[in-house]
C-alpha positions as CSV (number, residue, x, y, z in Angstrom):
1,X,6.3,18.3,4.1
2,X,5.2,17.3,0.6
3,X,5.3,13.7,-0.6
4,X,7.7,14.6,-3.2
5,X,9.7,16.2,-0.5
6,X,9.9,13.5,1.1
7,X,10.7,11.4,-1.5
8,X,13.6,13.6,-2.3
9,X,15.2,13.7,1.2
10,X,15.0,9.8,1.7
11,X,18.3,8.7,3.2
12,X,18.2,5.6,0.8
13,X,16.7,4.1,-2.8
14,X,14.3,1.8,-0.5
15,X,12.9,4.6,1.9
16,X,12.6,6.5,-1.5
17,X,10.4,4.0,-3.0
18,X,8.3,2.9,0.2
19,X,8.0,7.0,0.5
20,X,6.4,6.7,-3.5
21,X,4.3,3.6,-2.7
22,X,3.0,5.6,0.5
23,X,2.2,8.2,-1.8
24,X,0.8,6.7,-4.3
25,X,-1.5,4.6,-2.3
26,X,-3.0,7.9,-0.3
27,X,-4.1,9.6,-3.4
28,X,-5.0,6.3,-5.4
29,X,-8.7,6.0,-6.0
30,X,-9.5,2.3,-6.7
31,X,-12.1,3.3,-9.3
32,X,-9.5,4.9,-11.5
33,X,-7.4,1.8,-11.2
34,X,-9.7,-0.7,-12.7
35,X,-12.3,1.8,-13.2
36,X,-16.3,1.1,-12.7
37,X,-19.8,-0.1,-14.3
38,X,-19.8,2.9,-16.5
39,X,-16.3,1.9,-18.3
40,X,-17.3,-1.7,-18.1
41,X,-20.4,-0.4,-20.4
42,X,-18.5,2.2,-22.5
43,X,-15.6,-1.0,-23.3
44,X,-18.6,-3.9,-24.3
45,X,-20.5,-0.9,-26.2
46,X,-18.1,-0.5,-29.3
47,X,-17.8,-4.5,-29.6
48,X,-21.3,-4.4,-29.8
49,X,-22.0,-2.3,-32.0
50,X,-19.4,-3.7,-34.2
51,X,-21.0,-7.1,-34.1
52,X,-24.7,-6.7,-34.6
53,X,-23.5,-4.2,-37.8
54,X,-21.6,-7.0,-39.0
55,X,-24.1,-9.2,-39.0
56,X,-26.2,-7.0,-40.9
57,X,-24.3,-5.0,-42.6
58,X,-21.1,-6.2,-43.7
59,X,-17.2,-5.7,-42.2
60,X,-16.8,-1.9,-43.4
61,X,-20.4,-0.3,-41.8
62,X,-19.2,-3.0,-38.4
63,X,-15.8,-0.5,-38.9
64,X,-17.9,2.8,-39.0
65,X,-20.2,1.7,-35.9
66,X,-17.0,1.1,-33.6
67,X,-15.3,4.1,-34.5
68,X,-18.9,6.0,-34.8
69,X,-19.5,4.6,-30.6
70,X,-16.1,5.3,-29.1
71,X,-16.4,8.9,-30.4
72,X,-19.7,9.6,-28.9
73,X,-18.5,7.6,-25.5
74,X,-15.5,9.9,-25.4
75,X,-17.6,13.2,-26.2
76,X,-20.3,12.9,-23.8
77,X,-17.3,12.1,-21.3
78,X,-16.2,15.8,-22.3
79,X,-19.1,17.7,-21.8
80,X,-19.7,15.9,-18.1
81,X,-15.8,16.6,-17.5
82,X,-15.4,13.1,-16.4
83,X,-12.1,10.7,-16.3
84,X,-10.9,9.9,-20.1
85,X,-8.3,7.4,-19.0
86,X,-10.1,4.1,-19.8
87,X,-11.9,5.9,-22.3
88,X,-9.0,6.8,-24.3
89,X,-7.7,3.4,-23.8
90,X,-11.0,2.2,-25.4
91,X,-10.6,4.5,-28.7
92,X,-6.6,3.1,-29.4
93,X,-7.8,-0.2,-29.1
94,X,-11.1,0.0,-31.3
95,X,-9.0,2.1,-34.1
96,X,-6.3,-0.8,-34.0
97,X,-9.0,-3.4,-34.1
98,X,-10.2,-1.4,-37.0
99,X,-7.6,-0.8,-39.1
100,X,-6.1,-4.3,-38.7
101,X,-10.0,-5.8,-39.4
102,X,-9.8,-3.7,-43.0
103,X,-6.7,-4.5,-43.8
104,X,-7.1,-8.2,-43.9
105,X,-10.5,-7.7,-44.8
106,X,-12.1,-10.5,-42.2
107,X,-13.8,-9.5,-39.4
108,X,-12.7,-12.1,-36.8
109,X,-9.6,-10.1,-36.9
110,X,-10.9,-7.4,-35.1
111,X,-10.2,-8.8,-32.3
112,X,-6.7,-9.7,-32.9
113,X,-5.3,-7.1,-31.0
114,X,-7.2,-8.3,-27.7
115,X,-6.0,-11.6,-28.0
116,X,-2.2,-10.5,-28.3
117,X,-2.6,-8.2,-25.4
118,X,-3.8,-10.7,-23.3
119,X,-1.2,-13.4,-24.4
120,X,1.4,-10.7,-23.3
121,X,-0.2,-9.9,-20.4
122,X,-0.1,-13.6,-19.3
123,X,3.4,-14.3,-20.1
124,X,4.6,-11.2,-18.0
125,X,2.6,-12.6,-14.9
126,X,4.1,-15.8,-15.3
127,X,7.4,-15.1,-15.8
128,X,7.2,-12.4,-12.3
129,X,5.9,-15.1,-10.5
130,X,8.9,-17.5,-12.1
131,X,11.5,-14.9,-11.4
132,X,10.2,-14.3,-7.7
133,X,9.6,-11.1,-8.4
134,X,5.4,-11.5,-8.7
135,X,3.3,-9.1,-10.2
136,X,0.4,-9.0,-7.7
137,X,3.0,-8.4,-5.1
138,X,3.9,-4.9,-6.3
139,X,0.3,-4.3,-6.8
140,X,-0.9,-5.4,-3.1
141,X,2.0,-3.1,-2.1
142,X,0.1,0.3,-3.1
143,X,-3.8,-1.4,-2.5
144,X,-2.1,-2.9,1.2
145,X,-1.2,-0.6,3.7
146,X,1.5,-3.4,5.5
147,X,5.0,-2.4,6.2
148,X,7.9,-3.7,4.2
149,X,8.9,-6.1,6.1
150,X,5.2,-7.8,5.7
151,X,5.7,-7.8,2.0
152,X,9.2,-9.5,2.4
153,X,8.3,-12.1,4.7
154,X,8.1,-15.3,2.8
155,X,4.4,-17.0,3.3
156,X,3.2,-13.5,1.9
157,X,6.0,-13.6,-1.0
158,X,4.7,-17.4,-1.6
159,X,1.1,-16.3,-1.6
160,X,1.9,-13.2,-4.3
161,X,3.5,-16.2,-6.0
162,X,0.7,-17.8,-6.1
163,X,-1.8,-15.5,-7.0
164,X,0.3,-14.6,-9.7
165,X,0.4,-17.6,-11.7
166,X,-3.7,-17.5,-11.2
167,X,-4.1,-14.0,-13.0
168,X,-1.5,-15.7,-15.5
169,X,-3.5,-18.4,-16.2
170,X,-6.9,-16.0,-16.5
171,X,-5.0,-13.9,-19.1
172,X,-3.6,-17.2,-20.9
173,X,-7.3,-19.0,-20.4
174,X,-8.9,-15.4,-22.4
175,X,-6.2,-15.5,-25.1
176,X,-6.4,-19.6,-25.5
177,X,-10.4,-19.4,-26.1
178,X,-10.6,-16.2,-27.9
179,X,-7.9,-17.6,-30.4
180,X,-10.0,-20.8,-30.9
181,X,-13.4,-18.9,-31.5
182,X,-11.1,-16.5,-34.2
183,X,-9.8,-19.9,-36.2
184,X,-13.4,-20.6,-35.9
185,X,-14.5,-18.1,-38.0
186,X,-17.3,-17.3,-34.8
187,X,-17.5,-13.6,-35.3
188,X,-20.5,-13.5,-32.8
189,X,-19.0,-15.9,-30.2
190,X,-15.8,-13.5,-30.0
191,X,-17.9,-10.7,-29.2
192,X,-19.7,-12.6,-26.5
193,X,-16.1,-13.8,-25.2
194,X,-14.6,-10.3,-25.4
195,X,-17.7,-8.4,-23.1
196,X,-17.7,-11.7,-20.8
197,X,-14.1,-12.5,-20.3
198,X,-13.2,-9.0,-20.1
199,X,-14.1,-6.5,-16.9
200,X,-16.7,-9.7,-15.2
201,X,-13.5,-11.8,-15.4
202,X,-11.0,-9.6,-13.9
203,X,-13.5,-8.3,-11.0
204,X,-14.3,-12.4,-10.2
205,X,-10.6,-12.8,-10.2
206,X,-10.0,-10.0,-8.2
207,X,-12.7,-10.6,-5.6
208,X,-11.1,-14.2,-5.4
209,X,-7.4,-13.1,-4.8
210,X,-8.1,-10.6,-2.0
211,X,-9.8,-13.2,0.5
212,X,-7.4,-15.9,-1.1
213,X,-3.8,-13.5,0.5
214,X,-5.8,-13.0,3.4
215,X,-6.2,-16.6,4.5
216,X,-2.6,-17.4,3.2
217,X,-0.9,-14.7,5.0
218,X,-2.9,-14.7,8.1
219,X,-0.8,-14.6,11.4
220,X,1.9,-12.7,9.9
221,X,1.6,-9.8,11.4
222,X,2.2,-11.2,14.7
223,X,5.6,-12.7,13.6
224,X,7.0,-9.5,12.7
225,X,9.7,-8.0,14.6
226,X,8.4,-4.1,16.0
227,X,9.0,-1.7,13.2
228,X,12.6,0.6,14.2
229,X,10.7,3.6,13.4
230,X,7.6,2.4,16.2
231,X,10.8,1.2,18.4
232,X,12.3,4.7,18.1
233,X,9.1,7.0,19.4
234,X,8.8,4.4,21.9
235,X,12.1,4.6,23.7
236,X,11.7,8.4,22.8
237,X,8.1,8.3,24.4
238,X,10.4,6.5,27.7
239,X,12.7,9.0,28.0
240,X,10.7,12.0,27.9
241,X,8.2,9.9,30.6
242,X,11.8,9.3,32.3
243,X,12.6,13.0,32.2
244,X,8.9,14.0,33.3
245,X,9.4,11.3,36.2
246,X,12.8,12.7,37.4
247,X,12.3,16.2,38.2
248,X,9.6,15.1,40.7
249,X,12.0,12.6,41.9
250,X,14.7,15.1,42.5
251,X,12.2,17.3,43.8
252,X,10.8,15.1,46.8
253,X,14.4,14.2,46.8
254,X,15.6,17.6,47.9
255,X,12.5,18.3,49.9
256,X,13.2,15.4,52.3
257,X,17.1,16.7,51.7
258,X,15.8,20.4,52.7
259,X,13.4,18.9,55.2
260,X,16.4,17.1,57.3
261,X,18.7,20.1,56.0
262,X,16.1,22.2,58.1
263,X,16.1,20.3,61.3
264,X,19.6,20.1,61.3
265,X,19.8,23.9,61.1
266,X,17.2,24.1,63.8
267,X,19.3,22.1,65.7
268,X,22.1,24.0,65.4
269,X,20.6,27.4,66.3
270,X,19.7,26.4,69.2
271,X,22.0,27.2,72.5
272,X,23.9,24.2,73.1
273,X,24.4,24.2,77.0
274,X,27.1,25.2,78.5
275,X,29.6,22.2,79.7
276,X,30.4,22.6,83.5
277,X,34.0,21.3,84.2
278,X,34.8,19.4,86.8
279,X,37.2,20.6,89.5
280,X,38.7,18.2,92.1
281,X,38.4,19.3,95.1
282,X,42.0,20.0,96.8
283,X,41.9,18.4,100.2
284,X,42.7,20.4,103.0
285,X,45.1,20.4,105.3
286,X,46.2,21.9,109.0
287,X,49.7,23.1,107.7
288,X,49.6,26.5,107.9
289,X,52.3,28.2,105.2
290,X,55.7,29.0,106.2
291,X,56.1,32.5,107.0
């Protein structure tokens, strides 16, 4: 049966969605998920080369570099038929940079839109982790192959908590100094921000939040209660050991039944002797009959 089959036939809305997570999580390759060293390049590339062309250039040839780098990224990705997810994700952002960059006609406002994604970003995580409904929760539900009842036990709901409000605060943190360099007017310290503080600072965070769940949530599994579904094959495993077990009970059963059956029979083929009766003795006597 398909996954989707599955999905469709759930009983419930919860067994639906644990049967989606289940899926998701067997055909989810982390790379596409926060992708690798290759995106990490093709992403600092176009800030790049809009920086050093700003500086010698001007704002409008900066404009024509960006754009000019995300195009070649996303062709060469073409003819190697590789992934254009984060790729395409890199080309809206650079053409939104852009446009807003020659609109106001400063180039510290290129990298407005970065800063307003990551102030969203950091107000969603917080108010998840506010609402206790936490963010990294329902992402360590597809990366963590636990069972529902793991996920709702509550140190591991206090630890999602918690790493919640961290990757809050490393969005806020990116926003909060990238805003300051842009007031600034330090064109070439937001580009070193923006290739820093971007993929180096969420792989840190995320290489601190996987050993941090795991130390917080340690011993849980021994506190759960057996999963029903590991409850049901076992007493199902029990009776079928049960029903293996009783025909070779019955069995010696009936052959010591047939075994005593048999003597008995024996028994009872056999001649039974004869039972001699008894008879008194009359006593004689010297009276002769009557005539």
């Amino acid at each position: 049966m398909s996954s989707l089959d599955k999905i469709r036939k759930a009983p419930d809305v919860d067994t639906a969605i644990e049967e989606a997570i289940a899926a998701r999580r067997g055909s989810m390759d982390p790379k596409e998920m926060f992708g690798g060293p290759r995106d990490w390049v093709d992403q600092a590339l176009p800030t790049v080369a809009f920086v050093s062309s700003n500086l010698v250039w001007g704002l409008d040839v900066a404009i024509r570099a960006a754009l000019g780098t995300v195009v070649v990224l996303v062709l060469v990705r073409l003819v190697k038929r590789e992934t254009l997810r984060h790729a395409f994700s890199g080309v809206f952002g650079v053409a939104l940079a852009a446009v807003i960059a020659k609109k106001t006609g400063k180039d510290e406002n290129y990298f407005l839109p970065g800063i307003i994604t990551n102030l969203v970003y950091g107000f969603v995580f917080l108010v998840s982790a506010l609402a206790r409904k936490p963010l990294v929760g329902a992402i360590m539900r597809v990366l963590m192959e636990k069972p529902k009842a793991w996920h709702a036990h509550p140190r591991v709901r206090r630890a999602m908590t918690e790493a919640t409000f961290g990757w809050a605060a490393v969005f806020l943190l990116r926003s909060a100094i990238m805003e300051t360099l842009r007031r600034l007017d330090l064109t070439v310290l937001l580009g070193i921000a923006k290739i820093v503080m971007g993929y180096p600072l969420y792989i840190a965070a995320l290489l601190l939040t996987m050993p941090y769940i795991k130390r917080r949530t340690r011993g849980v599994d021994e506190e759960l209660p057996p999963e029903p579904v590991a409850e049901a094959e076992a007493g199902g495993g029990g009776e079928d050991a049960a029903d293996d077990a009783e025909p070779g009970v019955e069995g010696g059963a009936a052959d010591d039944l047939d075994g005593v059956g048999g003597e008995r029979r024996v028994a009872a083929e056999q001649p039974r002797p004869q039972r001699r009766r008894r008879v008194a003795a009359r006593p004689e006597t010297d009276e002769q009959p009557q005539e």
